[in-house]
C-alpha positions as CSV (number, residue, x, y, z in Angstrom):
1,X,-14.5,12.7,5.4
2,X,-14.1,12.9,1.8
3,X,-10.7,14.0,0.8
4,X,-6.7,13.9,2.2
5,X,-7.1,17.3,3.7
6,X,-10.5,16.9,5.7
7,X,-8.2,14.2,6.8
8,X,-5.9,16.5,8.3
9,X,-8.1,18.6,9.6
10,X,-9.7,16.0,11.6
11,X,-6.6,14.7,12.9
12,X,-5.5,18.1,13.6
13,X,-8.8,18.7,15.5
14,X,-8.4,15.1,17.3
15,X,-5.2,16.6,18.3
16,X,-3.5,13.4,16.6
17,X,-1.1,15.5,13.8
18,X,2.4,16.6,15.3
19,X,2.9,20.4,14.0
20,X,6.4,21.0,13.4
21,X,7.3,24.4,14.7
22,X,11.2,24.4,13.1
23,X,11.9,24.9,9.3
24,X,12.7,21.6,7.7
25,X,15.0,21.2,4.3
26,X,13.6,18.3,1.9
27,X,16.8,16.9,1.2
28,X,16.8,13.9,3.9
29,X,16.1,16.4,7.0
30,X,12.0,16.4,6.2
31,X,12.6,12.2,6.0
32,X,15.0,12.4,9.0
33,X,12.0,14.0,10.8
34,X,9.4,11.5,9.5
35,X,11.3,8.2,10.5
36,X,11.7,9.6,14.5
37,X,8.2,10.2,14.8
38,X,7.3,7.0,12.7
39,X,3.7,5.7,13.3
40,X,2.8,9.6,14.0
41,X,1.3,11.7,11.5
42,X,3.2,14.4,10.9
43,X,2.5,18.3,9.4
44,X,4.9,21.3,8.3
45,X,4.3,24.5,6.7
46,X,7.7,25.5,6.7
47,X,10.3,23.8,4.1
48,X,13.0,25.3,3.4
49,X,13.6,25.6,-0.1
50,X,9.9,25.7,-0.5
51,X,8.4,28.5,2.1
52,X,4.8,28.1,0.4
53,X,4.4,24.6,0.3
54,X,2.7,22.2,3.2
55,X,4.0,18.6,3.5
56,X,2.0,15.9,5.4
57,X,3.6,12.2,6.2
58,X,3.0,9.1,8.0
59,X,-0.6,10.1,7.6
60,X,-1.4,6.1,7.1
61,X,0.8,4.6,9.0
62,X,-1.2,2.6,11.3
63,X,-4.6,0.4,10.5
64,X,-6.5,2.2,13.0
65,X,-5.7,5.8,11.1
66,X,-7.1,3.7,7.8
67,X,-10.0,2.4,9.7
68,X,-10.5,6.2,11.0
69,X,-10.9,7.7,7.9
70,X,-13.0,5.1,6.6
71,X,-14.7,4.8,9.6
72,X,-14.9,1.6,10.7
73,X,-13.1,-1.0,12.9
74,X,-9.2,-1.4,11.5
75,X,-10.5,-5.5,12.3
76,X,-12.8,-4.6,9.6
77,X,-10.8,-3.1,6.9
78,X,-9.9,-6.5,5.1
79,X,-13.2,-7.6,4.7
80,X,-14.5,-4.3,3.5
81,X,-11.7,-4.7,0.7
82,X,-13.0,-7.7,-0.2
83,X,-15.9,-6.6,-0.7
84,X,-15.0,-3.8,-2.9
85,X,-12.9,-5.5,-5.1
86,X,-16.1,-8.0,-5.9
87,X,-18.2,-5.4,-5.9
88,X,-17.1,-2.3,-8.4
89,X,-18.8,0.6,-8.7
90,X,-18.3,3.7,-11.4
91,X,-17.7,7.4,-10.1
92,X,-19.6,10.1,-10.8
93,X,-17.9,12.2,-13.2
94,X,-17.5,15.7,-12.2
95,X,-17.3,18.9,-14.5
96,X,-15.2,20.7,-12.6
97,X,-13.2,19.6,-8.8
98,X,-10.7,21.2,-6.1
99,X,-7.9,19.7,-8.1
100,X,-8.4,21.9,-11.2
101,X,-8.0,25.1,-9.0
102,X,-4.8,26.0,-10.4
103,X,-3.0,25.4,-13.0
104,X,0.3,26.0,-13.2
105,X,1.6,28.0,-16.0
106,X,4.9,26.0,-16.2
107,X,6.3,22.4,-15.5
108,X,8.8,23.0,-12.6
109,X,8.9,20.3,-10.2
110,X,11.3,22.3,-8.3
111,X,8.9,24.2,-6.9
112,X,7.5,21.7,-4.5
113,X,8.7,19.6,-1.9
114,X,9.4,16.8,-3.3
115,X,11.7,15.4,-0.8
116,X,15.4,13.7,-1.1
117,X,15.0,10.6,1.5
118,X,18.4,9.1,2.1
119,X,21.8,10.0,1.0
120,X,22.6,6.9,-1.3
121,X,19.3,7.9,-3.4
122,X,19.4,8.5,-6.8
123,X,17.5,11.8,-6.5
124,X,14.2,13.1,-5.3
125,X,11.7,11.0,-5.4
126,X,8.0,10.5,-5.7
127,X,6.8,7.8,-3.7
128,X,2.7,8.2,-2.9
129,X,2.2,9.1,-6.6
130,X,-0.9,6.7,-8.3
131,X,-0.6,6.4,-11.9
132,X,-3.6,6.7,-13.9
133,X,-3.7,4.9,-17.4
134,X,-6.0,4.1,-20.1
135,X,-6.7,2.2,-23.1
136,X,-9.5,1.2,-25.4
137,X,-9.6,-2.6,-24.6
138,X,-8.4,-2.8,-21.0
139,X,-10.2,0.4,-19.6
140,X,-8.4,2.0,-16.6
141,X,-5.9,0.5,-14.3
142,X,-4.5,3.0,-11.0
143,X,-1.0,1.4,-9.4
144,X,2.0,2.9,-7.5
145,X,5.0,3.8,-9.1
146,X,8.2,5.2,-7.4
147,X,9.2,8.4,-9.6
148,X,12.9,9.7,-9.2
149,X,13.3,13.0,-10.8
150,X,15.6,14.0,-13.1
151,X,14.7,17.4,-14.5
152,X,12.0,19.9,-14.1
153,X,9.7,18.6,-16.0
154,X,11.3,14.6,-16.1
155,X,11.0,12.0,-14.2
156,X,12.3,8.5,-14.3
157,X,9.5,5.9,-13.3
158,X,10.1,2.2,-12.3
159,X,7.6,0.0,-13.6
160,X,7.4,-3.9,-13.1
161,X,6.2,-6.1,-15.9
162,X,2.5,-5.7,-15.2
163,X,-0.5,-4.0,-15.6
164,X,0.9,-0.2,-16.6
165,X,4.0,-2.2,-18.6
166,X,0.9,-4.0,-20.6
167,X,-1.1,-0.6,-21.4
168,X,2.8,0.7,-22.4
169,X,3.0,-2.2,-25.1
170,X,-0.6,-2.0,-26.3
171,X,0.0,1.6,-27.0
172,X,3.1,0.5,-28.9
173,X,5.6,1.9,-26.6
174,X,4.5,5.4,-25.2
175,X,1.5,6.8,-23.1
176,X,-0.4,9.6,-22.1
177,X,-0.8,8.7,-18.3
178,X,-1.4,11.0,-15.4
179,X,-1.1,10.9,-11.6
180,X,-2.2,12.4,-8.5
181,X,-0.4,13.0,-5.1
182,X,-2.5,13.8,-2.0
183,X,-5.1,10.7,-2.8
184,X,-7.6,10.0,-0.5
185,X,-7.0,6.6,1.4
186,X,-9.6,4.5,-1.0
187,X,-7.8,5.9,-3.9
188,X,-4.2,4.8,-1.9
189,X,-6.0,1.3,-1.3
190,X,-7.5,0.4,-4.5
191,X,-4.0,1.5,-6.0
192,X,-2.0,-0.6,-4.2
193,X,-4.7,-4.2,-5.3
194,X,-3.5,-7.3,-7.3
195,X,-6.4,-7.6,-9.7
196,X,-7.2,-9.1,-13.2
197,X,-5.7,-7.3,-16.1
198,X,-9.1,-4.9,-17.2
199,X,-10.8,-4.6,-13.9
200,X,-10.8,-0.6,-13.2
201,X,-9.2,0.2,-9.4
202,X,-10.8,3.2,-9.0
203,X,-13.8,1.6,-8.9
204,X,-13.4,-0.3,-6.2
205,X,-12.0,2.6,-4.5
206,X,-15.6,4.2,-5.1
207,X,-16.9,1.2,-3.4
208,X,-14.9,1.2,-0.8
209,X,-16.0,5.7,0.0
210,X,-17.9,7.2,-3.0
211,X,-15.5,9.2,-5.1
212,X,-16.0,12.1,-7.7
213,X,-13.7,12.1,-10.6
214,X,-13.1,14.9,-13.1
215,X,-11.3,14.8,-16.5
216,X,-8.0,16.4,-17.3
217,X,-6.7,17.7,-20.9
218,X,-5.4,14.5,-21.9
219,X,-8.7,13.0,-21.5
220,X,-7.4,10.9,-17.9
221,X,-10.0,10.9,-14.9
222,X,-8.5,11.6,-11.9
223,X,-10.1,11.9,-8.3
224,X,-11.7,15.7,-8.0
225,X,-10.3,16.1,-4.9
226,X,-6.3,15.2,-5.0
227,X,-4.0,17.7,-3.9
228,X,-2.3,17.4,-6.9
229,X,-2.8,16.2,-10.4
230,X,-0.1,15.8,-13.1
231,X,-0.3,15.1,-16.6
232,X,2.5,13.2,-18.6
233,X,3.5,11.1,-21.5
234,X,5.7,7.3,-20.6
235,X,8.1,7.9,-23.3
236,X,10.3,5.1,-25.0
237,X,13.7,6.9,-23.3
238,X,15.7,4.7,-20.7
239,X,17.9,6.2,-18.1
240,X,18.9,4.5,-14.6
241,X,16.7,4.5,-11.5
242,X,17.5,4.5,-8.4
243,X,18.9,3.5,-5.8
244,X,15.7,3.9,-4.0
245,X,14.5,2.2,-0.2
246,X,12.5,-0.9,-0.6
247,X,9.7,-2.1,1.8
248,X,12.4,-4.3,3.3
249,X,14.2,-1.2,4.4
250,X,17.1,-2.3,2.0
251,X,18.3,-0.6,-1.4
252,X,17.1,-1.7,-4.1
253,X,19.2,-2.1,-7.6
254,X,19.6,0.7,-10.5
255,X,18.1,-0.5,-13.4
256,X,17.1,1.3,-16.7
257,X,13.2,2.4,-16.6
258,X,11.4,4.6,-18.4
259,X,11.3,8.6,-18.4
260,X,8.1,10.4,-18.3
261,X,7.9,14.1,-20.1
262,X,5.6,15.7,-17.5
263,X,3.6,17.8,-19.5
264,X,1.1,20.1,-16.9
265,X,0.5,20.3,-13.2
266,X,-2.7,21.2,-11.6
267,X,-3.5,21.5,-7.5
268,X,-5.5,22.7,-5.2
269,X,-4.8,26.3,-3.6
270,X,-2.6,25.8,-0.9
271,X,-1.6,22.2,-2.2
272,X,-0.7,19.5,1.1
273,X,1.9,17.5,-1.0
274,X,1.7,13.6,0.8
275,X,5.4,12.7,2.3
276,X,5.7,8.9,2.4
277,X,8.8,7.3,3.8
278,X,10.1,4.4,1.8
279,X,10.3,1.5,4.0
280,X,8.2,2.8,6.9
281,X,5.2,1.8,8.3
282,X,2.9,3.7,5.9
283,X,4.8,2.2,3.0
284,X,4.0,-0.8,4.4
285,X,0.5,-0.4,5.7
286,X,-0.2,0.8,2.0
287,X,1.4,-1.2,0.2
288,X,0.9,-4.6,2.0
289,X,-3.0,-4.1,3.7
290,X,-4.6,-4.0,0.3
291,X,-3.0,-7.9,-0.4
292,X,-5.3,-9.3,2.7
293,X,-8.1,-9.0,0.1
294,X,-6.6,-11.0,-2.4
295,X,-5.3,-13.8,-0.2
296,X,-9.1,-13.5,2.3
297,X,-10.8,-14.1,-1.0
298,X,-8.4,-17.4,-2.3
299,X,-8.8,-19.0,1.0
300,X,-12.2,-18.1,1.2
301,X,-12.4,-20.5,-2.0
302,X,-11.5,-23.6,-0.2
303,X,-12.4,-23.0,3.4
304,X,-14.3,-20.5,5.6
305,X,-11.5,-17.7,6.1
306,X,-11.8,-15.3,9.1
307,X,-8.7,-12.7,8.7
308,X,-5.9,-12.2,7.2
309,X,-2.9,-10.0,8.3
310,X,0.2,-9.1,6.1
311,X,2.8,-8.6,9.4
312,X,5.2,-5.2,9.8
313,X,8.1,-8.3,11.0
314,X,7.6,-9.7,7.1
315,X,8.1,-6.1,5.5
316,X,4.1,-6.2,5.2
317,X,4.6,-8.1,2.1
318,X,7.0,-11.3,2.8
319,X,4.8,-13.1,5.5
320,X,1.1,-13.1,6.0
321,X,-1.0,-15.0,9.1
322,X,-4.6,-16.2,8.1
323,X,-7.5,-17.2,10.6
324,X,-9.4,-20.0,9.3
325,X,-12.8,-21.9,11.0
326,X,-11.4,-25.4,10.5
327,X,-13.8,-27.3,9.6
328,X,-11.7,-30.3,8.2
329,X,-8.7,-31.9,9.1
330,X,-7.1,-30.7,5.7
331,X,-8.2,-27.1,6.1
332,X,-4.9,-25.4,7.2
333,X,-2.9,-27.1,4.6
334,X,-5.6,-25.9,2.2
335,X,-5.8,-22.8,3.4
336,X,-1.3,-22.0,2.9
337,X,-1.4,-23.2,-0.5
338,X,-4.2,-20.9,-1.2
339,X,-2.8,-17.8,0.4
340,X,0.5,-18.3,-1.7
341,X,-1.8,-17.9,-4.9
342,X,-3.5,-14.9,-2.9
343,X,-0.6,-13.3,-2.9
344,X,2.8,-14.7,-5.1
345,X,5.4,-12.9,-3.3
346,X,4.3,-14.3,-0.1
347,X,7.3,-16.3,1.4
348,X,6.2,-17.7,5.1
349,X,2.5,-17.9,5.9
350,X,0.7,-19.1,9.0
351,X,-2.7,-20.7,9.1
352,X,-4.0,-20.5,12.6
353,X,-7.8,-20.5,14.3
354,X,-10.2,-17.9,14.7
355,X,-9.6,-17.8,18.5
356,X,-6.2,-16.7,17.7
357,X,-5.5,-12.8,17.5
358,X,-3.2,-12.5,14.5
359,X,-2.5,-8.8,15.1
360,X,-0.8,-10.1,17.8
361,X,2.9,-12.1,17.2
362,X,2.3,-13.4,21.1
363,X,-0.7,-14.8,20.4
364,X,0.5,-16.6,17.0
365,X,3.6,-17.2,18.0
366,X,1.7,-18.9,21.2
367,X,-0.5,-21.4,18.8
368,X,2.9,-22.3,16.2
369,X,4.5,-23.4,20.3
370,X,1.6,-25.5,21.1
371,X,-0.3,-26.6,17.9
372,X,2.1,-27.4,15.0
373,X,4.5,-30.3,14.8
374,X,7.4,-29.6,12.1
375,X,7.3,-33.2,10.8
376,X,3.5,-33.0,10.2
377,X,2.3,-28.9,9.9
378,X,5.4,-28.0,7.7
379,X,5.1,-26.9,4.7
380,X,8.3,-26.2,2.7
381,X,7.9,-25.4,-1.4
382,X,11.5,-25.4,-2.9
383,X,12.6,-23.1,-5.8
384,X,9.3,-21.0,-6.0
385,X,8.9,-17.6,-7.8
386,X,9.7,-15.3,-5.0
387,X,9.6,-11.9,-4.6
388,X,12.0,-9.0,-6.6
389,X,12.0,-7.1,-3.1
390,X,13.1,-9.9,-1.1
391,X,17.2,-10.0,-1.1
392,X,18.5,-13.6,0.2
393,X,16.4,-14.8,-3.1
394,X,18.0,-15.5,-6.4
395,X,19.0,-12.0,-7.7
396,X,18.3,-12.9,-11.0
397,X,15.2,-15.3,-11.5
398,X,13.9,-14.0,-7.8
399,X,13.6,-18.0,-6.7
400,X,13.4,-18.8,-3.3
401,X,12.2,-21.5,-0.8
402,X,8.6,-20.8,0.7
403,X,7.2,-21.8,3.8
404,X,4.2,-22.6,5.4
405,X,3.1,-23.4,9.0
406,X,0.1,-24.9,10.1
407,X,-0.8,-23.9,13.7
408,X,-4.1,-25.2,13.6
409,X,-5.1,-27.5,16.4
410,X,-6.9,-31.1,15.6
411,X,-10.4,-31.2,15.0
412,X,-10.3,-34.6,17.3
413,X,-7.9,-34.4,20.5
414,X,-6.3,-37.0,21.7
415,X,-4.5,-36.2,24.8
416,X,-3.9,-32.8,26.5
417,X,-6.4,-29.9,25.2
418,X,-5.0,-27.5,22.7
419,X,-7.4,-24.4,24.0
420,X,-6.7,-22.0,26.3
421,X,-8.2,-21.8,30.0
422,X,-10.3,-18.8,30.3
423,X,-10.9,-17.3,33.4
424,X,-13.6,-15.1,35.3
425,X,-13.9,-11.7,33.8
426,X,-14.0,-9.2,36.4
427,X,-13.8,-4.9,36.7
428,X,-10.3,-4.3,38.4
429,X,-11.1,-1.2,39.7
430,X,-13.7,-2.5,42.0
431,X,-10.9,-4.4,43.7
432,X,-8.5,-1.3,43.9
């Protein structure tokens, strides 16, 4: 599979994709719809205000649909990250792709189903869109942006002080950009990384599943095979954004951000415009799977790291569980501090063995009950540099008290044995 729709079809075929048979209005009845059948992707042909247009959500909203369309184990998806991001590779540039099919004549983003999730939004909004950017020095840089919209060819884009903000100032304050909806899941993945200022994302996303770019008027690559492909200018005008859903299923603040002038739109024919739910589990696969990479690779630094799972309980970006192979006594206190510089807005991290499943709360919850004493295995880092999504922390300098737990067991027991008793594996049915 190379694109979002093969995708589809496959999950279609697999008889995995729930068809809705009902018309479905984008304003919060499409989103209604997509949070009851959470976790299961979901297809419709039939929008209301938009009869031509085809909508697809929660279409990565587990690890094993991810590790599907890459094809691989979903136990294998954060090393396979990990090796993408340290080993980049350049598309192939196209002349032509799928995305370039249309062009449409006018900017109207009325005309597609761009959907109105929950009544105390600010407006529609944009929420799988990855923004494409360049700039002489830095190269390319590919990140998520939430994008409320405000006209029919405007849309108000929140942008945090990093990478895109940087390319902004460097351009001195306005910037051709473009970005594509209907990405294929390396393109999602790569977009969604923590990487150095100049490193390009969508090479690692042609590591990670070879990828074809081609090159739109204002000179931006964007993957040939997107759904959709817009082209716009980040203009120096500041209106209010939001509210808008967070990951931690909360509103977040209005703030000013900046409008973008959208200034052409190309598709596919027949265009399958990607749905996704703010603060559901594909918002949350997406958004917190591609930080395992970055903490897998800082643990990796100071002891032999064996997993790494960002949990759906911490908003799949607040709390994080990491196997080690302990080795030394000091491993697991290693092995926190260097998951917090893996990822900063971590705020509770685990360090447990490698014979613990951390895909499975039981199992870690099981080796924090029997393998960690507070007075010793606690870790507790007062007035740290939180998160901006996380709301018990300081609203306006985002400080907050971090914790770590080590649930590792000794290397040299003294008394009762921390491992568990295994027992005869047998075929049940045999006895049935």
């Amino acid at each position: 599979m190379t694109s979002f729709r093969d995708f589809v079809e496959h999950l279609r075929a697999q008889g995995k994709l729930v068809e809705l048979t009902q018309p479905v209005s984008k304003h919060l009845e499409l989103a209604g719809v997509l949070k009851a059948l959470d976790g299961k992707p979901v297809y419709t042909d039939s929008v209301k205000e938009n009869p031509d247009a085809r909508v697809v959500g929660n279409i990565f909203s587990t690890r094993e649909l991810i590790g599907e369309y890459l094809e691989i184990g979903n136990e294998e998806i954060t090393h396979k990250l990990s090796w993408a991001i340290n080993n980049p590779s350049k598309p192939e540039l196209a002349q032509s792709g799928p995305v370039l099919e249309i062009t449409e004549k006018e900017v109207d983003l009325s005309k597609f189903p761009i959907p109105f999730h929950a009544e105390k939004d600010g407006g529609p909004y944009f929420a799988s869109a990855v923004v494409i950017a360049q700039n002489k020095e830095l190269g390319r840089n590919c990140s998520f942006h939430r994008m409320m919209v405000i006209g029919k060819d405007k849309v108000v884009v929140r942008i945090l002080p990093r990478h895109l903000d940087e390319f902004i100032k460097r351009a001195g304050g306005e910037l051709d950009v473009a970005f594509v909806v209907g990405a294929p899941i390396n393109v999602l993945l790569a977009g969604a990384t923590s990487i150095e200022l100049g490193k390009d994302e969508l090479e690692i996303a042609n590591s990670l599943m070879p990828l074809k770019t081609v090159k739109l008027g204002n000179g931006i690559e964007v993957p040939a095979d997107a759904e959709f492909a817009f082209e716009g200018k980040i203009t120096s005008e500041m209106v209010d954004e939001g509210p808008f859903i967070d990951l931690t299923e909360t509103y977040d603040i209005v703030r000013k951000q900046r409008v973008m002038k959208i200034t052409k739109v190309h598709h596919r024919k027949h265009p399958i415009f990607h749905a996704l739910l703010p603060g559901a589990l594909e918002h949350k696969i997406l958004m917190g799977m591609p930080r395992e990479p970055t903490i897998f690779n800082e643990v990796n630094k100071v002891c032999e790291c064996k997993g790494v799972n960002i949990t759906p309980g911490g908003c799949s970006w607040l709390h994080a569980v990491v196997a080690i192979r302990k080795m030394n006594e000091d491993d697991g206190k290693k092995a926190l501090e260097a998951a917090f510089r893996g990822h900063k807005s971590l705020k509770h991290v685990v360090v447990v063995d490698d014979d613990i499943d951390i895909y499975s709360p039981d199992s870690v919850e099981w080796a924090i009950a029997t393998r960690m004493q507070a007075n010793k295995s606690l870790v507790i880092k007062q007035n740290e540099k939180g998160s901006s999504l996380d709301p018990s922390a300081d609203p306006h300098t985002y400080a907050t008290t971090k914790m770590g737990i080590d649930a590792t067991k000794p290397l040299f027991v003294h008394g009762k044995n921390f491992d568990k008793a295994k027992w005869m594996e047998v075929d049940v049915k045999k006895y049935l």
